[in-house]
C-alpha positions as CSV (number, residue, x, y, z in Angstrom):
1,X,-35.3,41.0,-21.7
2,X,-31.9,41.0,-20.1
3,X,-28.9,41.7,-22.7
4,X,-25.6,39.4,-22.0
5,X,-22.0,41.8,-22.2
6,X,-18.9,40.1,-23.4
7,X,-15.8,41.5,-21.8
8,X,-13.2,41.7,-24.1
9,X,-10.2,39.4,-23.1
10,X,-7.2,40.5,-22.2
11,X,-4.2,40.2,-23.9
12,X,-1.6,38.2,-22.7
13,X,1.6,39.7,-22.7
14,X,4.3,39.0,-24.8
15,X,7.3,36.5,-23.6
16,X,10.8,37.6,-24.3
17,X,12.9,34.8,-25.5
18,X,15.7,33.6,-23.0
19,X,19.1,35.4,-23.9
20,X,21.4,33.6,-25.9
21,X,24.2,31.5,-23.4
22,X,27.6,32.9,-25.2
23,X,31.7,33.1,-24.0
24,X,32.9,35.4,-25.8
25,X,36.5,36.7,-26.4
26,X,37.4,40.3,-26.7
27,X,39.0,42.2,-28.3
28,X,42.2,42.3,-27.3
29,X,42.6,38.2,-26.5
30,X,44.3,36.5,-28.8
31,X,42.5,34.8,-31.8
32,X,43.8,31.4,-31.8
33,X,41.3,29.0,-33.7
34,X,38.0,29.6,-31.9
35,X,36.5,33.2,-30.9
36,X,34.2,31.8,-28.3
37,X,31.4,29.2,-27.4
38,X,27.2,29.1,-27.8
39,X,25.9,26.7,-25.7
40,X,21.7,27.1,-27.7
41,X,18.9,26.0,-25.7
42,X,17.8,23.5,-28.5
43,X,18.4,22.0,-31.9
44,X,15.5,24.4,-33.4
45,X,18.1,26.8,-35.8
46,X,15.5,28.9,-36.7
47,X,14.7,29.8,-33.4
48,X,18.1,30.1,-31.6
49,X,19.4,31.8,-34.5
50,X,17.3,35.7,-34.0
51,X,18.6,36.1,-29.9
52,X,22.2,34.8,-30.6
53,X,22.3,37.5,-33.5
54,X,20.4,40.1,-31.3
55,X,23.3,39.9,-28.9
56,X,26.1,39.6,-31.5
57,X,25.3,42.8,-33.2
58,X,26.3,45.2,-30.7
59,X,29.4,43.7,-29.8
60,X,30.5,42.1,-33.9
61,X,28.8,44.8,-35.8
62,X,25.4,43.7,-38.0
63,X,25.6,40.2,-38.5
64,X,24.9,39.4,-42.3
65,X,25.7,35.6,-43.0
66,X,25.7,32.9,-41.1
67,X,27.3,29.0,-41.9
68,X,26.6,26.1,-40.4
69,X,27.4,22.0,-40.4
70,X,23.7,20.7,-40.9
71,X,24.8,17.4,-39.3
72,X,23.0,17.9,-35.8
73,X,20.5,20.6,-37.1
74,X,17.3,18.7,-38.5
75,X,16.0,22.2,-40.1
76,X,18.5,25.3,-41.4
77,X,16.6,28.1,-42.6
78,X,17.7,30.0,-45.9
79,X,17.7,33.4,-43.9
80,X,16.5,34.6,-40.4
81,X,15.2,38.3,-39.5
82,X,16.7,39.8,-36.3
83,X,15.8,43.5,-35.5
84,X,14.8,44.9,-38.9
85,X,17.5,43.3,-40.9
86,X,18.0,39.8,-42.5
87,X,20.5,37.3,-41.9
88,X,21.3,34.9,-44.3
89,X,21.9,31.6,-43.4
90,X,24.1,28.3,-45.3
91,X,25.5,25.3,-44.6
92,X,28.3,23.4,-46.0
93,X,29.0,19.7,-45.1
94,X,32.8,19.3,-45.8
95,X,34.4,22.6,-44.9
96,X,32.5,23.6,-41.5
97,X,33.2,21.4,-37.9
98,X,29.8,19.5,-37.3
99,X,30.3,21.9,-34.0
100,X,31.1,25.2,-35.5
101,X,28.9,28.4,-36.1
102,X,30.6,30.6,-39.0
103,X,29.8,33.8,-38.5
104,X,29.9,37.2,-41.1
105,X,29.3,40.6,-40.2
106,X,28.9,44.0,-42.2
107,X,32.2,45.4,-43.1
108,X,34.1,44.0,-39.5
109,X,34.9,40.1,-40.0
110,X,34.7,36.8,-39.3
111,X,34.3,35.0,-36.1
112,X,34.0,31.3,-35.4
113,X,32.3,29.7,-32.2
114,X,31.9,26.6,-30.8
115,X,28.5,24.9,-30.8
116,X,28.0,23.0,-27.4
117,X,24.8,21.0,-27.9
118,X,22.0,21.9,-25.8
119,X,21.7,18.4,-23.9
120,X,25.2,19.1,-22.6
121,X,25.3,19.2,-18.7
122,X,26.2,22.4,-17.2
123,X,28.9,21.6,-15.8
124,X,30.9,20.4,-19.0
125,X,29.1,23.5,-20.6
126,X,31.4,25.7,-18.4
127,X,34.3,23.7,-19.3
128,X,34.1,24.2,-22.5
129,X,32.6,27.5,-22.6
130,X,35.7,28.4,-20.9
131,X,38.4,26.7,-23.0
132,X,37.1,28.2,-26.1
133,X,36.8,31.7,-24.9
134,X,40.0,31.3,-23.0
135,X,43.2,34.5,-23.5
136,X,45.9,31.6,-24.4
137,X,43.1,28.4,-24.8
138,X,44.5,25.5,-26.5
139,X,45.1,25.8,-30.5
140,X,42.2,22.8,-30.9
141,X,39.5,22.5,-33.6
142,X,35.6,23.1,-32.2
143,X,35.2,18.8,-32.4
144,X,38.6,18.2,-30.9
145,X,37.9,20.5,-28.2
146,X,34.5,18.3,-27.6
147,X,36.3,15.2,-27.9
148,X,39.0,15.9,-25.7
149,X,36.6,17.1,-22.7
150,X,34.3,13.5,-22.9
151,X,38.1,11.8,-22.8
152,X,39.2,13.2,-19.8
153,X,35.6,13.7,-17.7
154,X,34.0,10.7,-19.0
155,X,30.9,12.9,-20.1
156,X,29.2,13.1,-23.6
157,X,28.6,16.2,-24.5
158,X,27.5,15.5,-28.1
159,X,24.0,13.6,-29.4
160,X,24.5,11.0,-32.2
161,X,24.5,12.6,-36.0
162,X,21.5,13.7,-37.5
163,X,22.5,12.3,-41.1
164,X,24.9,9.2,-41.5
165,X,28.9,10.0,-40.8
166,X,30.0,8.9,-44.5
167,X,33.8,9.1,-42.9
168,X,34.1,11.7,-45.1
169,X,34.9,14.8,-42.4
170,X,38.8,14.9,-41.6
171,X,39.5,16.8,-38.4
172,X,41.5,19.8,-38.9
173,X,43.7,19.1,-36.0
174,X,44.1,15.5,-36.9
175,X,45.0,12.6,-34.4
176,X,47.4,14.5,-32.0
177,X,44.5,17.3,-31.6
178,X,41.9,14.8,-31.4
179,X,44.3,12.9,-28.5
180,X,44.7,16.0,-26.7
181,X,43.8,17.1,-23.2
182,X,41.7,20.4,-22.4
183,X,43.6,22.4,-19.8
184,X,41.8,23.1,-16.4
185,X,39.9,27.0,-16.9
186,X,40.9,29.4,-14.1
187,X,37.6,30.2,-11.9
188,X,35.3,33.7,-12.4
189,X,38.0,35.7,-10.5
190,X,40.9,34.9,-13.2
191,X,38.9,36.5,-16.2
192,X,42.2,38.1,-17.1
193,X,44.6,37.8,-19.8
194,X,48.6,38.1,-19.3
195,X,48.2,41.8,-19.8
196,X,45.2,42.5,-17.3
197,X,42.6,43.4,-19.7
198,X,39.8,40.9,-19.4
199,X,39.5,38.3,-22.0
200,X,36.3,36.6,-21.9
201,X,32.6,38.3,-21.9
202,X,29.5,35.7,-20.6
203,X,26.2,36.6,-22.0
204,X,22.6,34.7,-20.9
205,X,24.5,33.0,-17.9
């Protein structure tokens, strides 16, 4: 009688999640009305949400709340875990820009990025990605800076609402912002701000 051995399978090895696509500002640029851009690989929050955290910590300090618009995310999760801690998570329909991620951390601040949907082409990504995380970038709302980048290439970067526009949302910048023109982005080797230091970080590029 012959016996039959089972071999135990092996275990597939875990998958690290693609690094968060982020321009950031540093330190020493000046604020203006946007800190930088995330450019998320989809329009799952709950899964974009734990490596754009994982990479803001270091740099923000502990990231404790997070604020969205829930007009072009079809699920927001109450609270997210990222490296031991949790991170709660809100959404307010008049007071946030449909492309704006509010962000709080522990005891440091605020910060406020623009949200560059994930179907946007890569080139208009790196437009954008540069104008917001720009030294002296124009003084635009997150949805004017959107709007003003389809005007002048001719490319959409934003898919239709997820929930009816009620007309309700007034632009912060109003017409003349809305009107506006995004100013061409110096290339990689003009990182610099008018005092030398440099100005803008890229992450998961």
């Amino acid at each position: 009688m012959s016996a039959t051995l089972l071999l135990p399978l092996p275990h597939p090895e875990p998958v690290a999640a693609p690094a968060a696509r982020l321009a950031l500002k540093t330190d020493g640029a000046s604020r203006g009305l946007l800190d930088g851009a995330w450019w998320p690989r989809s329009r799952d929050l709950p899964s974009e949400l734990p490596a754009l955290t994982d990479v803001l910590d270091p740099l923000w300090g502990r990231i404790t709340r997070i604020a969205v618009n829930p007009m072009y995310w079809p699920v927001i999760p109450r609270k997210v875990s990222v490296n031991g801690h949790v991170v709660k998570v809100g959404w307010f329909t008049p007071q946030i820009d449909p492309h704006k991620l509010l962000l709080l951390s522990y005891g440091t601040g605020r910060w406020d990025l623009l949200i560059i949907p994930p179907e946007t082409g890569a080139e208009s990504a790196a437009r954008l990605m540069a104008a917001a995380s720009a030294y002296d970038g124009p003084p635009m709302t997150a949805s004017a800076l959107i709007a003003a980048d389809e005007a002048r290439h001719g490319v959409r970067a934003a898919d239709e609402p997820l929930i009816p526009d009620d007309g309700a949302w007034e632009y912060e910048g109003g017409a003349s912002a809305m009107s506006a023109t995004v100013p061409e982005q110096p290339r990689p080797s003009g990182r610099t701000g008018r005092t030398g230091q440099v100005s803008r970080l890229i992450v998961g590029m």
